[in-house]
C-alpha positions, 0 to 999 in steps of 0.5 A: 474534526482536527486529530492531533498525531502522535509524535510516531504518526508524524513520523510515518507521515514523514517517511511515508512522504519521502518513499512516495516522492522516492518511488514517484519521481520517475513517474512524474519525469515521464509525465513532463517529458511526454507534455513537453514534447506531445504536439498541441493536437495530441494534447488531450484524447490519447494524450490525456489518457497517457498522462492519466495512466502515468499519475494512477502509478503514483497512487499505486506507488503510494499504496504500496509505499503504505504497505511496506511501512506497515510491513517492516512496522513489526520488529519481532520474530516469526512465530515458531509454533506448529500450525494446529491439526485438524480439530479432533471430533467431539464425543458425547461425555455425558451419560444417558438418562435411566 
Protein backbone atom coordinates (compact mmCIF):
# COMPACT_ATOMS: atom_id res chain seq x y z
CA UNK A 1 0.00 0.00 0.00
CA UNK A 2 1.29 3.43 -1.26
CA UNK A 3 0.80 6.52 1.39
CA UNK A 4 0.98 9.67 -0.19
CA UNK A 5 3.03 12.45 2.34
CA UNK A 6 1.89 15.21 3.10
CA UNK A 7 3.95 18.45 2.04
CA UNK A 8 5.08 18.62 6.24
CA UNK A 9 6.00 14.95 5.98
CA UNK A 10 8.31 15.10 2.90
CA UNK A 11 9.45 17.96 4.79
CA UNK A 12 10.77 15.66 8.04
CA UNK A 13 11.80 13.44 5.60
CA UNK A 14 14.00 16.01 4.09
CA UNK A 15 15.80 16.99 7.17
CA UNK A 16 15.48 14.06 8.96
CA UNK A 17 17.74 12.58 6.02
CA UNK A 18 20.12 15.52 6.18
CA UNK A 19 20.88 15.41 10.19
CA UNK A 20 21.23 11.69 9.59
CA UNK A 21 23.95 11.76 6.79
CA UNK A 22 25.06 14.84 9.32
CA UNK A 23 25.59 12.65 12.35
CA UNK A 24 26.78 9.67 10.34
CA UNK A 25 29.34 10.69 8.24
CA UNK A 26 32.12 10.18 10.74
CA UNK A 27 30.75 6.75 11.50
CA UNK A 28 30.95 6.01 8.15
CA UNK A 29 34.54 7.59 7.50
CA UNK A 30 35.88 5.20 10.33
CA UNK A 31 34.26 2.39 8.50
CA UNK A 32 36.30 3.18 5.41
CA UNK A 33 39.17 3.97 7.07
CA UNK A 34 39.42 0.46 9.06
CA UNK A 35 38.66 -1.80 5.63
CA UNK A 36 41.24 0.09 3.77
CA UNK A 37 43.67 -0.54 6.05
CA UNK A 38 42.61 -4.13 7.98
CA UNK A 39 44.79 -6.78 6.15
CA UNK A 40 42.61 -9.40 4.23
CA UNK A 41 43.25 -12.27 7.10
CA UNK A 42 41.48 -9.76 9.54
CA UNK A 43 38.77 -9.24 7.07
CA UNK A 44 36.02 -10.64 8.53
CA UNK A 45 35.72 -12.39 12.52
CA UNK A 46 37.02 -9.24 14.76
CA UNK A 47 36.86 -7.54 11.56
CA UNK A 48 33.44 -7.97 10.59
CA UNK A 49 32.51 -7.39 14.19
CA UNK A 50 34.20 -3.79 14.34
CA UNK A 51 32.58 -2.57 11.27
CA UNK A 52 28.94 -4.13 12.64
CA UNK A 53 29.52 -1.98 15.88
CA UNK A 54 30.39 1.15 13.78
CA UNK A 55 27.14 1.03 11.27
CA UNK A 56 24.71 0.12 14.51
CA UNK A 57 25.77 3.76 15.54
CA UNK A 58 24.23 4.98 12.51
CA UNK A 59 21.00 3.42 13.26
CA UNK A 60 21.10 4.84 16.87
CA UNK A 61 22.21 8.46 15.16
CA UNK A 62 19.09 7.75 13.12
CA UNK A 63 16.87 7.09 16.03
CA UNK A 64 18.21 9.95 17.81
CA UNK A 65 18.32 12.13 14.64
CA UNK A 66 14.12 11.27 15.00
CA UNK A 67 13.68 12.08 18.43
CA UNK A 68 15.08 15.38 18.30
CA UNK A 69 13.06 16.51 15.28
CA UNK A 70 10.20 15.39 17.40
CA UNK A 71 11.52 17.46 20.26
CA UNK A 72 12.09 20.75 18.84
CA UNK A 73 8.26 19.94 16.46
CA UNK A 74 6.30 21.73 19.30
CA UNK A 75 6.94 25.72 19.39
CA UNK A 76 4.75 26.33 22.54
CA UNK A 77 5.33 27.15 25.89
CA UNK A 78 5.88 25.11 28.74
CA UNK A 79 2.88 24.82 30.80
CA UNK A 80 2.89 27.09 34.02
CA UNK A 81 0.19 25.39 35.87
CA UNK A 82 1.11 23.66 39.40
CA UNK A 83 1.39 19.81 39.58
CA UNK A 84 -2.12 18.63 41.43
CA UNK A 85 -1.91 17.70 44.98
CA UNK A 86 -2.61 14.56 46.03
CA UNK A 87 -6.49 13.95 45.54
CA UNK A 88 -8.38 14.69 48.76
CA UNK A 89 -10.33 11.49 50.22
CA UNK A 90 -13.59 10.96 48.99
CA UNK A 91 -16.64 11.22 51.99
CA UNK A 92 -19.72 9.60 51.75
CA UNK A 93 -22.51 12.42 50.78
CA UNK A 94 -25.32 10.77 50.83
CA UNK A 95 -27.45 9.94 53.71
CA UNK A 96 -28.66 6.74 55.41
CA UNK A 97 -31.85 5.01 54.98
CA UNK A 98 -34.64 5.47 57.82
Amino acid sequence: MVRTKTPEQVNQTRQLTEDIRLQSAEILQEVADFLAAVPDEELFGDGEFIVRNKVLKIVAAAFQARVDQKKTATTDRASTVRIAAKPQASTDTASEAP
